[in-house]
N, C-alpha and C positions, 0 to 999 in steps of 0.2 A: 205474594205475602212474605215466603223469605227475600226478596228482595228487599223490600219494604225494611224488614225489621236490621238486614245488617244495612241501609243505608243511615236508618236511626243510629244503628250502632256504630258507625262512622262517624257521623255529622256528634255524635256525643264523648269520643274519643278527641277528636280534632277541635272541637271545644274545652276539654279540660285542655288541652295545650294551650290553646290558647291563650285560656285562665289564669294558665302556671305561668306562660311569657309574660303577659300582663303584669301579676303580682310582683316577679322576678324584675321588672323592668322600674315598678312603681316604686318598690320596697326602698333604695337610694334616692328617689326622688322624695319620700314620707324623710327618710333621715335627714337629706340636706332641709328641708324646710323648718324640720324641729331644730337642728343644729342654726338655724340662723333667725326663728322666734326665740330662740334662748338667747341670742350673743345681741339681739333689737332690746330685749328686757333687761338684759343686762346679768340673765344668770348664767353666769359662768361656770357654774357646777355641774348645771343640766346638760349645758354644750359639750363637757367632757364626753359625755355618754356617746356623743358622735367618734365612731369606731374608725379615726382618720389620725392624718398631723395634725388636724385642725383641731380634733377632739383634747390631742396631746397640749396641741398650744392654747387652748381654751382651759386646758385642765390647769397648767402651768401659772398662766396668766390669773387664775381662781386664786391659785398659793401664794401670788405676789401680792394680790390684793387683800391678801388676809393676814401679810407680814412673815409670812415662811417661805423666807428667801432662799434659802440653802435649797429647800426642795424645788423650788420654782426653776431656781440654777438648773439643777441638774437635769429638769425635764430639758428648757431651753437647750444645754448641750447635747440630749440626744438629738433632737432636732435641727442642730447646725448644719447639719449633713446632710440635707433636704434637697432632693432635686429639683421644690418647687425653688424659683428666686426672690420670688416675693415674701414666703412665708420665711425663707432664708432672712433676707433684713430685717421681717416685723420680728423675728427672735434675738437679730443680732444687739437690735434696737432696745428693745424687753429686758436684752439681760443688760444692758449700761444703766436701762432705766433702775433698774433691781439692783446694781452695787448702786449708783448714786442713792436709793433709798435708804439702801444700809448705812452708808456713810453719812445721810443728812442725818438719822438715828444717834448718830455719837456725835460727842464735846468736842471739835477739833481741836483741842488745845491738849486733854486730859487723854485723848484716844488718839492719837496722831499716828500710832503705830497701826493700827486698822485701818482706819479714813485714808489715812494716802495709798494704798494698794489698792482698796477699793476705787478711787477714784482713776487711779492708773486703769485698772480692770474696765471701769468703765468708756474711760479714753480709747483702748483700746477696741471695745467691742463698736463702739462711734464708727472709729476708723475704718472697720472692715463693712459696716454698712455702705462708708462713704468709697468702699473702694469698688462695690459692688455698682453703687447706684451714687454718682457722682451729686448729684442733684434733690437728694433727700434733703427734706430744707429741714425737718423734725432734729434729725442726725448732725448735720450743722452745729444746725441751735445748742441744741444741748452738748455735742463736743466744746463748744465755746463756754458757755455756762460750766463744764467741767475744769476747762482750763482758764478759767478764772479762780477758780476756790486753789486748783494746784496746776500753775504752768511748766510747762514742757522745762525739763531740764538745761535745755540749750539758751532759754529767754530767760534763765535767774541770772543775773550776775554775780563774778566771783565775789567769796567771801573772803578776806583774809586776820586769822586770828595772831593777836600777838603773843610773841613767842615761836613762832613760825617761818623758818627764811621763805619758805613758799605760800604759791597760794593754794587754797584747800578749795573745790566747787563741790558742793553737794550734788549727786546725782541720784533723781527719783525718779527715774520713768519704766514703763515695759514697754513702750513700744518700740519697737525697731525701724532705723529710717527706711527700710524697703516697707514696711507697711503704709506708710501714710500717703493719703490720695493725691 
């Protein structure tokens, strides 16, 4: 009979472990699933709630899409540093895409002083995608699309004003030639 009752009492110790491993096991498999029915729906707010980078960049990606860039930025920059690679580009990618939006926002003509930093900003954040992953065709595209609105300072031709023995070239860029792919 006490045999009996501690092997119950065994067989129902070695069961809640089990329980706990299970729960313990399932618990991140409950969160990635909610985390990726939220980003299928499209709610990016909910996906935050995922307790990751992912959450972060989900949270982030929520601010751009709501026109609060500034905050969207600065998640993007914590996560620059990201040891995933991939999640690395989709942010480097994010945040070009996020200054180009700021800057499609202004007059180029009447804000020129904003819009061209921005667009340099976003040149840059291109590049480093493209230096990552040569082959991003998204990152391309839209490098090219940014240096159309403002090209590389090497491909404007000189200006020269009269009154001037020399010639004057405007220079607007940040990126540096050791960056580019």
């Amino acid at each position: 009979m006490a045999l009996k009752k501690n092997l119950i009492f065994m067989l129902s110790i070695v069961s809640l472990i089990l329980v706990a491993l299970f729960i313990n096991s399932a618990w991140p498999w409950y969160q990635i699933n909610q985390y990726n029915s939220a980003i299928t729906q499209k709610d990016y707010v909910n996906a935050e709630n995922y307790q990751n980078e992912y959450g972060q960049f989900a949270s982030a990606f929520a601010k751009q899409k709501n026109g609060e860039f500034q905050s969207a930025l600065i998640q993007y920059a914590v996560l620059e540093t990201s040891d995933n690679e991939q999640l690395r580009k989709d942010v480097l990618f994010n945040s070009g895409n996020t200054y180009l939006q700021q800057a499609s926002k202004l007059d180029f003509k009447r804000d020129a002083e904003q819009v061209f930093p921005l667009v340099e900003l976003a040149k840059t954040s291109y590049r480093k995608v493209l230096k990552i992953d040569s082959q991003y065709f998204k990152a391309k595209y839209n490098l090219e699309r940014a240096l159309q609105i403002l090209p590389d300072a090497e491909e404007m031709p000189n200006i020269t004003e009269k009154g001037f023995e020399r010639l004057v070239k405007i220079v607007v860029s940040a990126a540096n030639e050791d960056e580019l792919p």
